[in-house]
Each structure stands twice: as structure tokens, then as C-alpha cells.
Residue frames as a rotation matrix with the C-alpha (Angstrom) as fourth column:
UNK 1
0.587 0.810 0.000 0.00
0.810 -0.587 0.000 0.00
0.000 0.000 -1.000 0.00
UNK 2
-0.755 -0.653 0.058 1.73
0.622 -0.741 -0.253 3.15
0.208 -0.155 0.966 -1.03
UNK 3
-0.349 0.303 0.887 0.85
-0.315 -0.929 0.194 6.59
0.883 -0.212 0.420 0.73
UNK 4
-0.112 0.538 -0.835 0.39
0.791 0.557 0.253 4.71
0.602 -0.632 -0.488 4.15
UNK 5
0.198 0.324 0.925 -1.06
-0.144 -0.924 0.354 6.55
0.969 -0.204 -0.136 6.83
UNK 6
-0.520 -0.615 -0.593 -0.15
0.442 0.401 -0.803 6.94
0.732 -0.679 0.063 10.70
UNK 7
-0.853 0.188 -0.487 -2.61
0.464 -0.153 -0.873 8.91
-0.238 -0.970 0.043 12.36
UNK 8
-0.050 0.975 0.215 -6.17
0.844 0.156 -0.513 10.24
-0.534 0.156 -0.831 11.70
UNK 9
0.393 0.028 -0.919 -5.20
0.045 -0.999 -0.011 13.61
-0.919 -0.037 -0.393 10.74
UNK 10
-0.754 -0.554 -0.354 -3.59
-0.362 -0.100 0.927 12.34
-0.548 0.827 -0.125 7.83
UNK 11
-0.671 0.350 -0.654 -6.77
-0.735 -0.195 0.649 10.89
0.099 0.916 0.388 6.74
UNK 12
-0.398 0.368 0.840 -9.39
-0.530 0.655 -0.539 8.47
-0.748 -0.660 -0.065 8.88
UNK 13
0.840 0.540 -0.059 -11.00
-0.451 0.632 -0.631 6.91
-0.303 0.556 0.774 5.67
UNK 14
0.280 -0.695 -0.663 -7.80
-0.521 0.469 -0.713 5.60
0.806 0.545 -0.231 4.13
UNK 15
-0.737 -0.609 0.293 -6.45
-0.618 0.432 -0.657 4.65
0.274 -0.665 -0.695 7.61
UNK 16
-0.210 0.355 0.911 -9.01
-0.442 0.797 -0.412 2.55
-0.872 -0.490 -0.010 8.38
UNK 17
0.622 -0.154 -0.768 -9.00
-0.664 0.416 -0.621 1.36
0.415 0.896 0.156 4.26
UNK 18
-0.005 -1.000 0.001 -5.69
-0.801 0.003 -0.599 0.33
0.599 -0.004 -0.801 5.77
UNK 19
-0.573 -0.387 0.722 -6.37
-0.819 0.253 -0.514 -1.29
0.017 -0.887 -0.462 8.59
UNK 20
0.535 0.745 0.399 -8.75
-0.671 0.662 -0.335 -3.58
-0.513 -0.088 0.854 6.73
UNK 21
0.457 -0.645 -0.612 -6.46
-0.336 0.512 -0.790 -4.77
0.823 0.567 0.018 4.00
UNK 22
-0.260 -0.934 -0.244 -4.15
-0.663 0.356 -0.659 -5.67
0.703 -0.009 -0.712 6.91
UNK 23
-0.132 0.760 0.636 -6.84
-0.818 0.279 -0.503 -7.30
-0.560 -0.587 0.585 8.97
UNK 24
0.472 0.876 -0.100 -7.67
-0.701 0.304 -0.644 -8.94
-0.534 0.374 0.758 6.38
UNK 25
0.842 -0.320 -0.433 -4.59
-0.269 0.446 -0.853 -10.03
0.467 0.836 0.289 4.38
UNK 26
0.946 -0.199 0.256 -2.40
-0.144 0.450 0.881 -10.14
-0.291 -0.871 0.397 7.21
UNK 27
0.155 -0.984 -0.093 1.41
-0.160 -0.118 0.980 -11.03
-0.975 -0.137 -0.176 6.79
UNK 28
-0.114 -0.311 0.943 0.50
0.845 0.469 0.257 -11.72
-0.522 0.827 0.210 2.80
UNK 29
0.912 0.387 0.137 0.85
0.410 -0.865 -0.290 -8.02
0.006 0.321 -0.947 2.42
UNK 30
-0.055 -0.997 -0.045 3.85
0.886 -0.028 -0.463 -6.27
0.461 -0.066 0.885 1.83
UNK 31
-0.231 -0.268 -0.936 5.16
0.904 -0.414 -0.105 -3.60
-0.359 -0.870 0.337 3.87
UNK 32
0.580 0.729 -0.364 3.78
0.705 -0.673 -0.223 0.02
-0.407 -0.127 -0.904 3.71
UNK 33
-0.665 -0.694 0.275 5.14
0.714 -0.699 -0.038 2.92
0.219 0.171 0.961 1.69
UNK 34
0.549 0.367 -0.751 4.98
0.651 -0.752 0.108 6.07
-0.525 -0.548 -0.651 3.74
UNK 35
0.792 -0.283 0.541 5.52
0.301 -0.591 -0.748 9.16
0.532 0.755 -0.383 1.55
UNK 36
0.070 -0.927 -0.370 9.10
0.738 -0.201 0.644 10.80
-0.671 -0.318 0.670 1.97
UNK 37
0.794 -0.177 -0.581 10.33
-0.464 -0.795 -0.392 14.23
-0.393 0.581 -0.713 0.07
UNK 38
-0.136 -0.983 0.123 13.41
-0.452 0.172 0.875 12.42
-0.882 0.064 -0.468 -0.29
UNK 39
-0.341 0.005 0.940 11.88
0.828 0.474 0.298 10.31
-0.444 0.880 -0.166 -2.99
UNK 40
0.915 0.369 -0.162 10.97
0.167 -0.714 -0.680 13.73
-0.366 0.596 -0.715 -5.38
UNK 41
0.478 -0.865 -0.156 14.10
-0.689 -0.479 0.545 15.03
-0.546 -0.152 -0.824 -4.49
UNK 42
-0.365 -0.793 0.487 16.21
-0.068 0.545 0.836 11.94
-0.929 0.272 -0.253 -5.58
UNK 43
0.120 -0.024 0.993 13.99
0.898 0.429 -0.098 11.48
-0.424 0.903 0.073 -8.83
UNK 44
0.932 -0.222 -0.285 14.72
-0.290 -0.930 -0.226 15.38
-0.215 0.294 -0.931 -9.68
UNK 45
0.505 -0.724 -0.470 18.23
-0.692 -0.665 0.282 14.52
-0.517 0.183 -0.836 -9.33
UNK 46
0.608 -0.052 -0.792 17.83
-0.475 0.775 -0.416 11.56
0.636 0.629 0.447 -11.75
UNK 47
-0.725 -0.473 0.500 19.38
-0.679 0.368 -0.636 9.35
0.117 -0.800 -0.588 -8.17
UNK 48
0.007 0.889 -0.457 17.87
0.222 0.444 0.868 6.12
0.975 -0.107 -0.194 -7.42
UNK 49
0.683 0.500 0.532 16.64
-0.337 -0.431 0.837 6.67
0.648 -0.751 -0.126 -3.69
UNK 50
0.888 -0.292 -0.354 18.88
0.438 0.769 0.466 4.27
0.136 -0.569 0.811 -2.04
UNK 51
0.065 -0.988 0.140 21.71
0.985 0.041 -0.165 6.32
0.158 0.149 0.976 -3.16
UNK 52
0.136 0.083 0.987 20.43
-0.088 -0.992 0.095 10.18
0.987 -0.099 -0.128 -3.06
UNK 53
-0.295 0.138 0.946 19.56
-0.953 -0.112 -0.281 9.61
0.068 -0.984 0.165 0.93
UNK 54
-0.527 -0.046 -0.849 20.34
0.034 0.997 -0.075 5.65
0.849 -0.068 -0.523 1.72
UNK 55
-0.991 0.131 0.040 19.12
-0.025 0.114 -0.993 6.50
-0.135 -0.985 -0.110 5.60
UNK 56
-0.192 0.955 -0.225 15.02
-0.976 -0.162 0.147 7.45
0.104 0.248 0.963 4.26
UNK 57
-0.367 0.502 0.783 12.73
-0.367 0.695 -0.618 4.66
-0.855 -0.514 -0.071 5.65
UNK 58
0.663 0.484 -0.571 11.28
-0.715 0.181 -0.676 4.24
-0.223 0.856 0.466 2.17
UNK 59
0.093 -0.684 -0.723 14.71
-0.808 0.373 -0.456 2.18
0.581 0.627 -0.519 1.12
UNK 60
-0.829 0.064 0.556 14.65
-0.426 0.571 -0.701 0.01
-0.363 -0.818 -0.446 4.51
UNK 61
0.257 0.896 0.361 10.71
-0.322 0.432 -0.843 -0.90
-0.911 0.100 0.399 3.19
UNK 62
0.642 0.152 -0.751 11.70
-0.754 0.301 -0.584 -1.38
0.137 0.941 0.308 -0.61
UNK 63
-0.511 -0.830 -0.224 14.43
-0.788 0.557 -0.262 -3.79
0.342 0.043 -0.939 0.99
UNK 64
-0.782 0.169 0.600 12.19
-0.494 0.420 -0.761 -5.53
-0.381 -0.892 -0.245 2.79
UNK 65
0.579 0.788 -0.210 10.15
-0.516 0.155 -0.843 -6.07
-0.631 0.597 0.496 -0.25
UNK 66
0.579 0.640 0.505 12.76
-0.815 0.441 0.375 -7.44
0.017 -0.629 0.777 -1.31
UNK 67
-0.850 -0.211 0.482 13.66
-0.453 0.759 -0.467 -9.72
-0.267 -0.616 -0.741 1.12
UNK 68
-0.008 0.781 0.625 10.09
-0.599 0.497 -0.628 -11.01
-0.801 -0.379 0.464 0.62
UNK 69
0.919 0.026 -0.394 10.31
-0.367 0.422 -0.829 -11.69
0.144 0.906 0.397 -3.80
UNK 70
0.721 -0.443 0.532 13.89
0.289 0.891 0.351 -13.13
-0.629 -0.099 0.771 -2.46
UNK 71
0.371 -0.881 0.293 16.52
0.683 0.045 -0.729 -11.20
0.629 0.471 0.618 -3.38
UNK 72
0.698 0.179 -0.694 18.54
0.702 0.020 0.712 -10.82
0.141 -0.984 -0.112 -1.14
UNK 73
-0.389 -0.825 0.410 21.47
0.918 -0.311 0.244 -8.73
-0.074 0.471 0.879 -3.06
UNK 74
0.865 0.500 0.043 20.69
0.501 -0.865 -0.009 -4.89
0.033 0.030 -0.999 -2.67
UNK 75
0.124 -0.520 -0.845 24.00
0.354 -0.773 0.527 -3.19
-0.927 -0.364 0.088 -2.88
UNK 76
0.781 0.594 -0.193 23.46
0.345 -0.668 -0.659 -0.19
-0.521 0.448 -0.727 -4.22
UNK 77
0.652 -0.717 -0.248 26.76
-0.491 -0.648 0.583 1.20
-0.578 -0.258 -0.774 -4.59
């Protein structure tokens, strides 16, 4: 699910969209992408994310995706 949400203020219909899909589908979901400026920013400077700003939680979740399709090779550099 990209554009996850964390608190109600960010949007109480989607977050609870959210919280059904994961009710519902449980660990056969993949991990949440929470928006980040860093990801504009790196495709402005034609950077893939991992490399513009390696520390941005987004790259930690696309790793962890995957880890899930099983590759396990991610160096960026």
C-alpha cells in the first residue's frame, strides 16, 4: 500500500482502508510505503533513492520487499 497513513489527521477513511487490507490479508501483504520528500528530491536529481539519501525509511521498506520476492542482493553502490 503506497501513501500509508499513521494517524487520523492524515486521513481516517484511508487509515481505516488500511487497517482492513491488513486485517484482512495479514502477513501476505507487503510492507507500507509512507511518503518521503526524499523520494521527489532523488527522482529530480535523476538518483535512485537508495543512493540520493540511503538512511530514508522508504529504502529500509523497498528492501524488505525485497527480502520477501527473495533477493537478497541490494547493494546499491
Amino acid at each position: 500500500m503506497n501513501e500509508a497513513k499513521v494517524h487520523q489527521g492524515q486521513g481516517a477513511v484511508y487509515l481505516e482502508i488500511q487497517r482492513e487490507a491488513e486485517e484482512m490479508f495479514g502477513d501476505r501483504l507487503l510492507p507500507l510505503m509512507r511518503l518521503s520528500v526524499r523520494i521527489p528530491e532523488a527522482y529530480g536529481a535523476q538518483e535512485p533513492v537508495a543512493i540520493w539519501d540511503p538512511s530514508v525509511p522508504f529504502v529500509a521498506t523497498i528492501n524488505g520487499v525485497l527480502d520477501r520476492f527473495g533477493y537478497p542482493d541490494k547493494n546499491a553502490a
